[in-house]
N, C-alpha and C positions, 0 to 999 in steps of 0.2 A: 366235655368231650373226652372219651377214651385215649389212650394210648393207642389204640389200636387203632383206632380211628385217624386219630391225627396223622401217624404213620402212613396209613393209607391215603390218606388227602395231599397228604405232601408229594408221594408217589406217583399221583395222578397227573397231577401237574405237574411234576418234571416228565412225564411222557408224554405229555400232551403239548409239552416246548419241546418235545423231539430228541430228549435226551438220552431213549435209551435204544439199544439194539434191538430191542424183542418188539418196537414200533409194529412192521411192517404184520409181523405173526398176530399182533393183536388185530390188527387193521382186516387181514383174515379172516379173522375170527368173529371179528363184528360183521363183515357181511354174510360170512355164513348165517348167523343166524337173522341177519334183515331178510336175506332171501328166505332162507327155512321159516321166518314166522310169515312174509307174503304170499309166500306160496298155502300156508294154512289158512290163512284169512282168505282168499278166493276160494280156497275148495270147499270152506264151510259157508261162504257165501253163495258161491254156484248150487250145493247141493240145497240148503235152504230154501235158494230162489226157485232151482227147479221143482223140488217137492211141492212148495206152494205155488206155483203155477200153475204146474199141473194140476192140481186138485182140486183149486179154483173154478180150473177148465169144463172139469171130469162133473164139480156139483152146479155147475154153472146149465149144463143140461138136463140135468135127475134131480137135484138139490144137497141135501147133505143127508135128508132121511126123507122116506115116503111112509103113507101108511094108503094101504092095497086091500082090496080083498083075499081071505085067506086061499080061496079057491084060484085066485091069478097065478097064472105061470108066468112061463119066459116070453110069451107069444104077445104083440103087441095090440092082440084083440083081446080085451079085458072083461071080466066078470064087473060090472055097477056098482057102486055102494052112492048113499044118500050122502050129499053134501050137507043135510040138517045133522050135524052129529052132536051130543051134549061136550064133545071132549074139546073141542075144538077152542070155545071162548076161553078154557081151563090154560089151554094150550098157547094161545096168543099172549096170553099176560103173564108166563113167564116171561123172567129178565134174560134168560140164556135164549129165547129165539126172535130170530129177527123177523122172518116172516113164515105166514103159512097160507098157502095157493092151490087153489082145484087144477086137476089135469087130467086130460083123456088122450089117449094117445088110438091111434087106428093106420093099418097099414092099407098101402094105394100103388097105382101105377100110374107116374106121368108120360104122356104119350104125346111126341111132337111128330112131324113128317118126316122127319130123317132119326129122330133116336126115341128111344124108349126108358125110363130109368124108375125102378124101385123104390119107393122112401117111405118116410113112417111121418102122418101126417100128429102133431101132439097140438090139441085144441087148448088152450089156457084162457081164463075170465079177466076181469078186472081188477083183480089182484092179484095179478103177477106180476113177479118184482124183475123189470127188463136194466136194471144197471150193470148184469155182466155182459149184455148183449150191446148194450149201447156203447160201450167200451169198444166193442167189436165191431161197429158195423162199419162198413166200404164204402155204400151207395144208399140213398132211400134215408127209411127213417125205423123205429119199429110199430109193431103194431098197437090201436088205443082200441079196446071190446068195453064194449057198453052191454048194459044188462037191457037193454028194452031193445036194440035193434042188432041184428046179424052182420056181423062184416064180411065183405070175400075178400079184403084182403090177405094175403099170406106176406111171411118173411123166410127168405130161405139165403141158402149158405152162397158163398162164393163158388163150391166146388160144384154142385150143382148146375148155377146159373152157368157155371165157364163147360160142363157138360153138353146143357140144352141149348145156349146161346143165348138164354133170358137178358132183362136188363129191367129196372127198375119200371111201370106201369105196362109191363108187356102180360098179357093173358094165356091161361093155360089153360087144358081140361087133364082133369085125374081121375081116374079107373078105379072103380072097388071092387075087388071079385066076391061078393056074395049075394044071395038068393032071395032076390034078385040081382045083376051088377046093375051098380050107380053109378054115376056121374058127376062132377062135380066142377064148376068153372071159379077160376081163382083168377087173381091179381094181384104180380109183385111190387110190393111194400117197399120190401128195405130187403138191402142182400150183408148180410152178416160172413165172418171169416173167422175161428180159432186157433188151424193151425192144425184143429184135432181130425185129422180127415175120415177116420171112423163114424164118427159124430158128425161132422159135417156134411159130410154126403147120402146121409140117413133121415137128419131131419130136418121138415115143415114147420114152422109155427100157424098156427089159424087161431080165429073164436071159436068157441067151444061148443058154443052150439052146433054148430056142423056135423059135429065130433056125433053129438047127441041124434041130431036128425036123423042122419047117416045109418043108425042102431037103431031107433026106434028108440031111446030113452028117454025118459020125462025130464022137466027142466030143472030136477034136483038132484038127476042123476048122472056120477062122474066117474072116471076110473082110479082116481084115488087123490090125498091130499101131499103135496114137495112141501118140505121143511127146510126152512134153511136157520143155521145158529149161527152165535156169532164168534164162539172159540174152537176151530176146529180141533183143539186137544182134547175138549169134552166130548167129542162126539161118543165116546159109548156109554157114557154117564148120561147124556141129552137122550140118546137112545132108550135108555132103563128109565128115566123120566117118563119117555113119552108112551113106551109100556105101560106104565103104571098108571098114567091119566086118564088110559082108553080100559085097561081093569080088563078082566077074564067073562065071556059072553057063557052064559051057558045052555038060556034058552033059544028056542029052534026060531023063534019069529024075531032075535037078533040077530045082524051083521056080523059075521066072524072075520076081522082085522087082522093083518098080520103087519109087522112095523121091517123096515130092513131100512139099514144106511148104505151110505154108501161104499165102504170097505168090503161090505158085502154082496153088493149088487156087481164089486168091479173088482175080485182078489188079481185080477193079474197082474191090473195096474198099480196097485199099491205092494203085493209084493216085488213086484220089479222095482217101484220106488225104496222099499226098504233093502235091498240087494245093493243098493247108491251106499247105505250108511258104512257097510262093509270096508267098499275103495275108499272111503274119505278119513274112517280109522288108520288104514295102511297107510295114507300120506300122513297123518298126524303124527304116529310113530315115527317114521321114517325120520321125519323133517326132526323131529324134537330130539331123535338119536345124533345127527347130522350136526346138529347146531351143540348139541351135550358133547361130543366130541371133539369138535372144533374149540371150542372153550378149555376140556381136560387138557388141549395140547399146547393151549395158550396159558394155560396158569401153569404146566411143568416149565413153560418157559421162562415164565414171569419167579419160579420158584430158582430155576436154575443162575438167571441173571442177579438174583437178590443174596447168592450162596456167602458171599461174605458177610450181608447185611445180618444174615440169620444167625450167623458165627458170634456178630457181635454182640445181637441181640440176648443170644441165649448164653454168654459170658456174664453180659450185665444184671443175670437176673430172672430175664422174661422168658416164660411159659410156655410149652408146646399150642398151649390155647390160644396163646396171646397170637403170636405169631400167625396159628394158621387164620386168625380171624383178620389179619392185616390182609392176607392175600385171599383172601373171600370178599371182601368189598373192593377189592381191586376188578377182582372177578366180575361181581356183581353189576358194579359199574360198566363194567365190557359190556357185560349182558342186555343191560340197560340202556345203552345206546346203541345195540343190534337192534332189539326191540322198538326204538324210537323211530330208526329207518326203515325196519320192518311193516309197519304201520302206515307211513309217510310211502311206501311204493305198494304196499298191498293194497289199502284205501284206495289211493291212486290211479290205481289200473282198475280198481271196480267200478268208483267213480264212474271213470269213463268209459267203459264197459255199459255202464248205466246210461249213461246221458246219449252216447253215440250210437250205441248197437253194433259194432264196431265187427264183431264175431257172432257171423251168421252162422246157422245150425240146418239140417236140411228138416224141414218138418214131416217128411213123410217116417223118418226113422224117430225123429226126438218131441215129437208134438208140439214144437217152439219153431223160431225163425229165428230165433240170435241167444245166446247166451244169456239167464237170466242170473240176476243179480240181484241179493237180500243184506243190505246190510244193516245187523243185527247189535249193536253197540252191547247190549251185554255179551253175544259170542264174542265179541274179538277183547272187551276185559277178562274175560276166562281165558281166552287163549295165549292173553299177555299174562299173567297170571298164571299159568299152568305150565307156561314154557319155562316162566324164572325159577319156577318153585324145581322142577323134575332137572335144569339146567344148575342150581344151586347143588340138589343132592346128588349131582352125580361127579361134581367137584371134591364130593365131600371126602371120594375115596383116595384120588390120587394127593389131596391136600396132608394127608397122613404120610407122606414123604419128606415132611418137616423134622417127624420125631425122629426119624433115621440121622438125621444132622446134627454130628458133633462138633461142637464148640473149636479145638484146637484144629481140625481139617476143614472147617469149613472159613475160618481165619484165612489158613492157608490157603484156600484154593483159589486158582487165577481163573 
């Protein structure tokens, strides 16, 4: 063990028997920075949780990439493509996708005695993957489509049913306006709920033959294929994958595909979600200023109470170095036990935050009902980590207030 070291460990522990005046400033000091490092661990837990909720939500109804025909627009009457595609088996046996599902989507009108409501009816087959939906549902159950016989039943959203008045085996008829208008009698399934009430009050789930009948399409005919991956940080690399597996059509009597994820299908949503990382840098700063400050005013004090220690120190021999590195693990120490409480009430309060739901959110504004919560064990060792390191060098400056102390006045000084 160093000199320096020792120095400091002896120091600690006579402050820690409550020996010295500059107690209460440190004691300050440490909760400044347990609050300032809490306060970081929930805002990059919040924002974390939120992100990934939401976009959970958002591919939980579209998926995380589609592939469309090139000719489709925005309109939820779709141009066909063959569900025989060569790219597809290519496409399943990557390790980066979890699944891949046909879908047709077609818009309708539901028409009861007292209301009327618009929604987009989206047909899905047999493989499709209902585990974000089952997470969600209220009432009912979801839908099972078999390839040899037609279901009428539907699954539709909470916001709807509490619209129309439906309820779990109640019958409805829906309206198609085209030439000729159809008809169509359904039976509710299961009533599902997100939160996402754009989404929700938009869409149907059915068998997809419907979808097909409805259009006149043959039974290998869909409106296009949902991908879902299983890292969303890949997503534009999975995307440039799934480019590449379907290749460039050039003849007339192929399908021209066009691929879009969902960053692209939904820029508002996600650049609103990237406008979040902005406010949670501001608090990072902030808190990491706050607590680096709190600290510079505890070590001038830990420097000021030591003033004849240093006197004597720097008589006997020892070092501008030596010296300020006793009052750097002194420091550090401080540091180190802000951060220990820090943790202990950040954690804490997410914890419960997590478990209880404790902080409702209105979901017409935030697409959530309570406050979502990610905790992320390597975020918060970065952020322990990031706080000591930026908390350290900012010690580093007012620590250079050693060299200024001469020997025979700081003897002196009471």
């Amino acid at each position: 063990m160093s000199i320096g070291t020792f120095i400091a460990s002896r120091l600690i522990k006579d402050r820690n028997r409550g020996t010295a005046f500059s107690r209460p400033i440190n004691v300050i000091a440490i909760i400044g920075i347990a609050l300032g490092l809490a306060v970081m661990i929930l805002a990059v837990s919040i924002l974390t949780g939120f992100k990934q909720q939401i976009r959970d939500k958002v591919a939980g109804f579209g998926a995380h990439i589609q592939v469309v025909n090139f000719d489709a627009n925005l309109s939820y009457e779709t141009v066909p493509i063959s569900s025989n595609q060569p790219f597809v088996p290519k496409i399943r046996e990557h390790r980066g996708i979890r699944n891949v599902q046909v879908f047709a989507t077609k818009a309708g009108i539901i028409k009861t005695d007292e209301n009327i409501q618009g929604v987009v009816l989206k047909g899905i087959g047999s493989d499709y993957d209902w585990s974000f939906f089952r997470s969600n549902m209220v009432e009912g159950e979801t839908l099972s489509v078999s390839d040899t016989a037609r279901s009428n039943d539907v699954v539709i959203s909470k916001k709807v049913a509490d619209m129309l008045g439906f309820m779990p085996g109640d019958s409805f008829s829906m309206f198609f306006v085209q030439d000729p208008p159809r008809m169509r009698k359904f039976t509710v399934l299961g009533i599902y709920e997100t939160s996402l009430e754009e989404f929700d009050k938009t869409y149907l789930f059915c068998d997809i033959n419907h979808i097909r009948s409805l259009n006149g399409w043959s039974d290998d005919q869909i409106s296009g294929f949902e991908i879902y991956i299983n890292d969303f940080d890949q997503l534009d690399y999975m995307t440039d994958v799934i480019r590449d597996s379907i290749g460039y059509r050039i003849s007339e009597e192929e399908e021209q595909l066009k691929v879009t994820n969902i960053r692209g299908r939904y820029p508002q949503i996600f650049d609103w979600l990237g406008f979040q990382d902005t406010n949670v840098i501001i608090i990072l700063v902030l808190m990491i200023l706050v607590a680096g400050f709190n600290m510079i005013s505890g070590l001038l004090i830990l420097i000021l109470e030591k003033t004849n220690m240093i006197g004597v120190l720097k008589a006997l021999g020892a070092g501008n170095k030596v010296i300020r590195r006793i009052f750097l693990y002194q420091a550090a120490w401080l540091t180190a036990k802000g951060l220990f409480w820090g943790n202990i009430i950040g954690i804490g309060l997410a914890l419960l935050q997590l478990r209880t739901e404790m902080i409702s959110l209105d979901p017409s504004s935030y697409y959530l009902s309570s406050v979502p919560i990610n905790l992320d064990p390597v975020h918060i060792i970065l952020l322990n980590i990031g706080t000591m390191i930026a908390i350290i060098l900012m010690l580093l400056i007012p620590s250079q207030l050693i060299a200024r102390i001469t020997p025979v006045k700081a003897i002196r000084y009471n």
